[in-house]
Residue, then its C-alpha position, 0 to 999 in steps of 0.5 A: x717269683x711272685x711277691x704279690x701276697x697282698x694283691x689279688x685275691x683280698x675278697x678270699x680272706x675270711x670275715x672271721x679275720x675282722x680285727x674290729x667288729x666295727x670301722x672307724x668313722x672316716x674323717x671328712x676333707x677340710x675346705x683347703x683339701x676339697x680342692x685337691x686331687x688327693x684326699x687322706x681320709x681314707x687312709x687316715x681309716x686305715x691308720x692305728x697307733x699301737x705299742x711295738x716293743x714298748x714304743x708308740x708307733x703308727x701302722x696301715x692296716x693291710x686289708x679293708x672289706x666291702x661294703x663296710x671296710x672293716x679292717x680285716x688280718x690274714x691269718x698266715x701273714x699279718x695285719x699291717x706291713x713294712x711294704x705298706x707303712x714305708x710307702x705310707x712315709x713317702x706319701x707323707x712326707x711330700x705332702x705340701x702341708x707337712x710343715x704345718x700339718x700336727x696331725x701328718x707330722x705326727x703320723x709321719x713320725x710314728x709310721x716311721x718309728x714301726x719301720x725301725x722297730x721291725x729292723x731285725x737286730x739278730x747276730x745272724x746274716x739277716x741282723x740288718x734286714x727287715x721283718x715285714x708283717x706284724x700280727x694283730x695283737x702285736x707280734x712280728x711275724x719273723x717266720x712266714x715267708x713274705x715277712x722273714x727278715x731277708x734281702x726282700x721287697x720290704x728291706x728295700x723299701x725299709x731303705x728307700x723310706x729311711x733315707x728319703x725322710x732322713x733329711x726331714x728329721x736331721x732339720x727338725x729332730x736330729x736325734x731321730x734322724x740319727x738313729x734313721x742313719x744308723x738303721x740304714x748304715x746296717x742295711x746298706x753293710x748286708x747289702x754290700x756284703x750280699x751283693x757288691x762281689x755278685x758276678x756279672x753273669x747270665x744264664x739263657x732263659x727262653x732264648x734270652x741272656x738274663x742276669x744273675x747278680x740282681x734280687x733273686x738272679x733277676x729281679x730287676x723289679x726289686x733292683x730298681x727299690x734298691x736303686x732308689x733307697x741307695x741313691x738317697x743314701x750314696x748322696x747323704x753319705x758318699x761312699x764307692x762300694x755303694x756307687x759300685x753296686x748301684x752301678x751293678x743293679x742299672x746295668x742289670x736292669x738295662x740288660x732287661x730291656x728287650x724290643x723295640x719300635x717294631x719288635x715285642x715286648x716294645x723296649x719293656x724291662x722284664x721283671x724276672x727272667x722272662x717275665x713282666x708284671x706290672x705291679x712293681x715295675x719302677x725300673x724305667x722311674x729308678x733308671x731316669x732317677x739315677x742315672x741323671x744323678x749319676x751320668x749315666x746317658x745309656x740308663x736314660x736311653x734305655x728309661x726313656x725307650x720303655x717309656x716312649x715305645x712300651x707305654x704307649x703300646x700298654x694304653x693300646x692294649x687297654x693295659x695289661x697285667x704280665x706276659x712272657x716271651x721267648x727268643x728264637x734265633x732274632x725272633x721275639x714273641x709273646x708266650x703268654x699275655x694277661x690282661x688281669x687283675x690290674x692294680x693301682x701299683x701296676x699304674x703308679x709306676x708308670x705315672x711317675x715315670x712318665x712326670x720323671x721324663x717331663x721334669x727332665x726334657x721339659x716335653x710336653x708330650x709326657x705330660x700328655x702321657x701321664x695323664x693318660x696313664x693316670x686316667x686309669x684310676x678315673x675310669x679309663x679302664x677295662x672295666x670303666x670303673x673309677x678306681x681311685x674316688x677324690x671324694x672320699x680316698x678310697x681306691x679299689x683293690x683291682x680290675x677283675x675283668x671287662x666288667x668286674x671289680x674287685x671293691x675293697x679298698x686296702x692299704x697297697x690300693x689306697x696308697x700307691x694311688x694317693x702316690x700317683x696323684x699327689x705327684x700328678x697334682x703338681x702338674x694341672x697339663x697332666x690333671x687335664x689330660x688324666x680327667x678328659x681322657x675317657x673318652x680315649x679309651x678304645x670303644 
């Protein structure tokens, strides 16, 4: 299982996909916003309205292209998603000019209002879920494989977005919010329903007892999207069936963890089976998240691990992209290690994570943590390329090699980085530490 269909490879899509001959100009930064970390313009790039279903709504164009960053569709999938829009809402959202903002006021409306349209709304089992991508010239693709309506990375963060902007709207536009609440309601029915019964069982993969009641038997990377959306919602609406699968997929992604101190993978939570990607990996953040809301000490331990132990050993590595082990007898090794392509939201998760650990101990040392881990968009790489650039917003769309860089800049890059530095900023330690640490960087 894989799920990276936007991630690698955008220097393959074909010129003859541009959905515009031409871009947009990219709209300058105010003198207020020249002093901050994050800058919009580029994503303000990206950003369209078009009419869905008969309704004004925002999107993110997936792709952008060097040298000109023309927006550019992919043929099979589409020309903007859920997956991009919903973390766009995020983004949004915690903006500290949001009460003020007219403009991010009303994109935070419109993208929101693409997320609801593309709830599926069939009598089948996959009524509730969400379709992901939507074509260029307006059609949902309820068809392809990364966009079908289904329990998937899209529906997951359809719900994480919903339910985190839902307290916005119910202050400012109650009848809206109402509709957010309805949407998420028959989300969270299928995921009840798909996943509350899911027997706590394991099958051995590689030597390793790996779960089976997770996203896809294993997926401890969507678990963690999941956890994340229905906490938000266990604490809007208080309701047992949701606490009982929340309490289900922690406990799934804690029995991911393997390693330790001295052991491989360094008290990694694998992602799948044994795997580990770092695109995704928000389980340490999503474990920190909930089981501080919940009390659950042993999901904070396990969080905390990854973060001390694994972190640590990945900044060592110069960072890497996944790799696999294997068990034999109390033995643990790697099969298979990859350096690349290193991506913003394989770094981001870990930034936040990181922030997460310091809000709750107060340690300054995960201050020091994050911002080495954030230095990686500014230069502290491979590659020694800045990946995330404040003077325009634009973030490139990965790490290729020691020395290659892959320099479009779409929406996942542009985002996830936008993310990881609008937290960061709140933190001027961690701004320190991420802007001096280059010179950390083994030689």
């Amino acid at each position: 299982m894989t799920n990276c269909y936007r991630l690698h490879w955008l220097c393959l899509v074909q010129l003859s996909l541009l959905l515009i001959s031409c871009h947009k100009p990219r709209p300058t930064q105010s003198a207020q916003d020249r002093t901050r970390l994050v800058n919009t313009a580029h994503l303000d790039h990206l950003y369209q309205v078009v009419q869905l279903n008969g309704v004004a709504v925002g999107l993110i164009n997936i792709y952008s292209e060097y040298p000109d960053y023309t927006w550019v569709a992919d043929d099979d999938e589409g020309a903007a998603c859920v997956d991009d829009v919903a973390r766009a809402v995020l983004f949004l959202l915690h903006e500290p000019d949001l009460k003020v903002n007219a403009g991010k006021q009303d994109k935070l409306h419109k993208l929101t209002e693409f997320v609801l349209q593309m709830q599926a709304n069939t009598p089948d089992a996959g009524g509730g879920y969400f379709y992901n991508f939507i074509f260029g010239n307006r059609v949902i693709n309820k068809t392809g494989s990364t966009s079908i309506n289904q329990p998937n990375w899209w529906s997951w963060r359809a719900l994480w977005c919903l339910t985190e902007v839902y307290p916005y709207y119910k202050t400012v536009d109650p009848a809206f919010a109402l509709r957010l609440q309805t949407a998420s309601q028959r989300l969270v029915a299928n995921i009840i329903r798909d996943f509350g019964s899911k027997p706590q069982a394991y099958n051995q993969v590689a030597g390793l007892n790996i779960p089976t009641w997770l996203p896809y038997g294993s997926g401890s990377d969507q678990a963690a999207i999941m956890i994340l959306g229905l906490l938000n919602y266990y604490q809007q609406t208080p309701d047992p069936q949701v606490l009982n699968v929340m309490t289900k997929l922690g406990d799934g992604i804690v029995q991911m963890q393997q390693g330790g101190t001295r052991q491989v993978p360094y008290g990694a939570i694998l992602s799948f089976e044994n795997n580990w990607h770092a695109y995704g990996s928000d389980q340490a953040y999503a474990l920190l998240r909930a089981g501080k809301a919940l009390n659950r000490p042993n999901w904070l331990a396990v969080a905390r691990r990854e973060v001390d132990q694994f972190y640590p050993y990945l900044l060592k590595e110069g960072f890497l992209e996944s790799f696999t082990i294997d068990k034999k007898g109390q033995d643990l090794s790697f099969i298979k290690k990859s350096r690349f392509s290193q991506i913003a939201y394989g770094v981001r998760p870990m930034v936040w994570a990181a922030l997460e650990l310091y809000d709750q101990t107060q340690n300054a040392r995960y201050l020091k943590l994050a911002g080495q881990l954030a230095s990686w968009f500014l230069g502290s790489n491979p590659a020694k390329a800045l990946m995330y650039d404040k003077t325009t917003g634009m973030a490139f769309d990965g790490i290729r090699s020691d020395s290659t860089i892959n320099k479009n800049s779409g929406a996942e890059s542009t985002i996830e980085s936008l993310l990881a530095f609008q937290r960061l900023e709140q933190y001027p330690a961690a701004v320190t530490q991420a802007t001096n640490s280059r010179s950390l960087w083994p030689k």
